[in-house]
Every structure is written in C-alpha cells, then in structure tokens.
C-alpha positions in Angstrom: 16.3 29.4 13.0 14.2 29.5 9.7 10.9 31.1 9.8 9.2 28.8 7.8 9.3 25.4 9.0 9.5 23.0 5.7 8.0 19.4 6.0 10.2 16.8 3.8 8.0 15.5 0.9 7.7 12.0 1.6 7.9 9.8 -1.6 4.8 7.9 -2.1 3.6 5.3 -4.6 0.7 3.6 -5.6 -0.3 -0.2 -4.6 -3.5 -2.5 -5.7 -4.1 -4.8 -2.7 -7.1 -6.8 -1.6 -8.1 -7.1 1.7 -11.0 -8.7 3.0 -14.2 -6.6 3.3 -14.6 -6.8 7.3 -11.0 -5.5 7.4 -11.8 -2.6 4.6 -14.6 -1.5 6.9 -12.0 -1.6 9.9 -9.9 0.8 7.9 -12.8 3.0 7.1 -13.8 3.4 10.7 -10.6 3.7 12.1 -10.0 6.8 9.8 -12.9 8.0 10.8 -11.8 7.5 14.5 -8.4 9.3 13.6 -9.6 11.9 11.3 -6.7 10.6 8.8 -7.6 8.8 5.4 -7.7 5.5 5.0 -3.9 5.4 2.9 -2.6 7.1 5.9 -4.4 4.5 8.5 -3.0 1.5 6.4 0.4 3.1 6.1 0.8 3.4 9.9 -0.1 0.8 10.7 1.8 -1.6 8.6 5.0 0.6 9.7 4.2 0.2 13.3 4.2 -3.6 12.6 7.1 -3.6 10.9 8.8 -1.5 13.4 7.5 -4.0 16.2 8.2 -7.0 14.8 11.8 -8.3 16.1 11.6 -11.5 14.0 11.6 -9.5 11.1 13.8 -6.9 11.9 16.0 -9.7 12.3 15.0 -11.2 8.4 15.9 -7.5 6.9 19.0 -8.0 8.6 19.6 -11.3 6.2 21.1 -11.6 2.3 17.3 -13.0 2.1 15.4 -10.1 2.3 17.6 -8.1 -0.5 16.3 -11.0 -2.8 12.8 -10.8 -2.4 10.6 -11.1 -5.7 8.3 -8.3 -6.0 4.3 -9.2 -5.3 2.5 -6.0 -5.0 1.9 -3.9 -8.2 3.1 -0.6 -7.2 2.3 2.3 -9.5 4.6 5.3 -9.0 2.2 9.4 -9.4 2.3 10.4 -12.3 1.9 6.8 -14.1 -0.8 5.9 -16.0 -2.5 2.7 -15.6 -1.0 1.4 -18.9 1.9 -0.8 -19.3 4.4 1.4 -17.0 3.0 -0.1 -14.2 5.0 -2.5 -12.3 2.8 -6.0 -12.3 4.3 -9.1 -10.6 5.9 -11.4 -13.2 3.3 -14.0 -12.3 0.4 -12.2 -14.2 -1.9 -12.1 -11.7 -2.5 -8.6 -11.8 -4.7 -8.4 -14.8 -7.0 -11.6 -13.1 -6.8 -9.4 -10.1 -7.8 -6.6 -11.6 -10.8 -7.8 -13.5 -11.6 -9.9 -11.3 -11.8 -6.8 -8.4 -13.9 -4.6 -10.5 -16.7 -7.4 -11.4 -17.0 -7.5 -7.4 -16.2 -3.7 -6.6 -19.6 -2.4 -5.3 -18.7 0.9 -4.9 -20.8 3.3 -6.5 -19.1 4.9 -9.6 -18.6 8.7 -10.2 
C-alpha cells in the first residue's frame, strides 16, 4: 500500500454559459451551503442529472448523440481568450459575449 495517496487530476475546461440571475444566485447560495465553489456546485449537479436521467442515458446510447454540433464555447487552461477558443460555428459567441459584459454588474477588480 502507497503512503501517499494520489488523487487523479481531473481534466477540466472552460465554458461561457448564461443562466438566468435567480438561478446564479441559487448557485451562489448553494455553494455557500456546501462550502464548494460555485464551478464545483454546477458541475455536480449537472452530472447527477445526467446520471439520473434514463431518457438520456438511453439517447447516449444512439448514433445521435455521437453527432451532436457543439453549442457551448469551451475554452481549454492555458488558452487565451483569442481566436483558440472554440466558438459555436453560429457566431453567437461574440453577440454573447458583448452582449454579457454590457449587462454584467459585477463589480470589476
């Protein structure tokens, strides 16, 4: 038996989503609650709906969900915000983005 017990690194990326501000509070408070942060609160959960949800265990089961077009813009550490970030090919990252920081509120450091 090793002495030292060695966690495996997860891999973890970056994602821009929106969510609706009553439901960014939610996340806020129930880190709180948890003493976790709020990526870890949102990554939780959406893994315990995943692993709950039969119907949709059942669609990653399909040929569909191999095909799915990416939506979220995931940036991987490491990468700037330039153009090696991965955008949906619909554009509407850069209205998303511009459009989120005229209505961010949060104060700026």
């Amino acid at each position: 038996m090793p002495l030292l017990e060695i966690a495996q690194t997860r891999r973890y990326v970056s994602a821009m989503i929106r969510v609706e501000d009553t439901t960014a509070r939610r996340i806020d408070q129930y880190a709180a609650f948890t003493k976790a942060t709020a990526d870890e609160v949102v990554d939780k959960a959406l893994a315990y709906v995943f692993a709950k949800d039969k119907d949709f265990q059942e669609f990653l089961e399909s040929p569909q969900a191999a095909s799915v077009p990416q939506s979220l813009r995931v940036r991987l550490h490491g990468q700037n915000d330039s153009a090696s970030a991965s955008e949906p090919s619909n554009g509407s990252a850069s209205t998303a983005k511009s459009s989120e920081a005229a209505h961010d509120s949060r104060p700026r450091s």
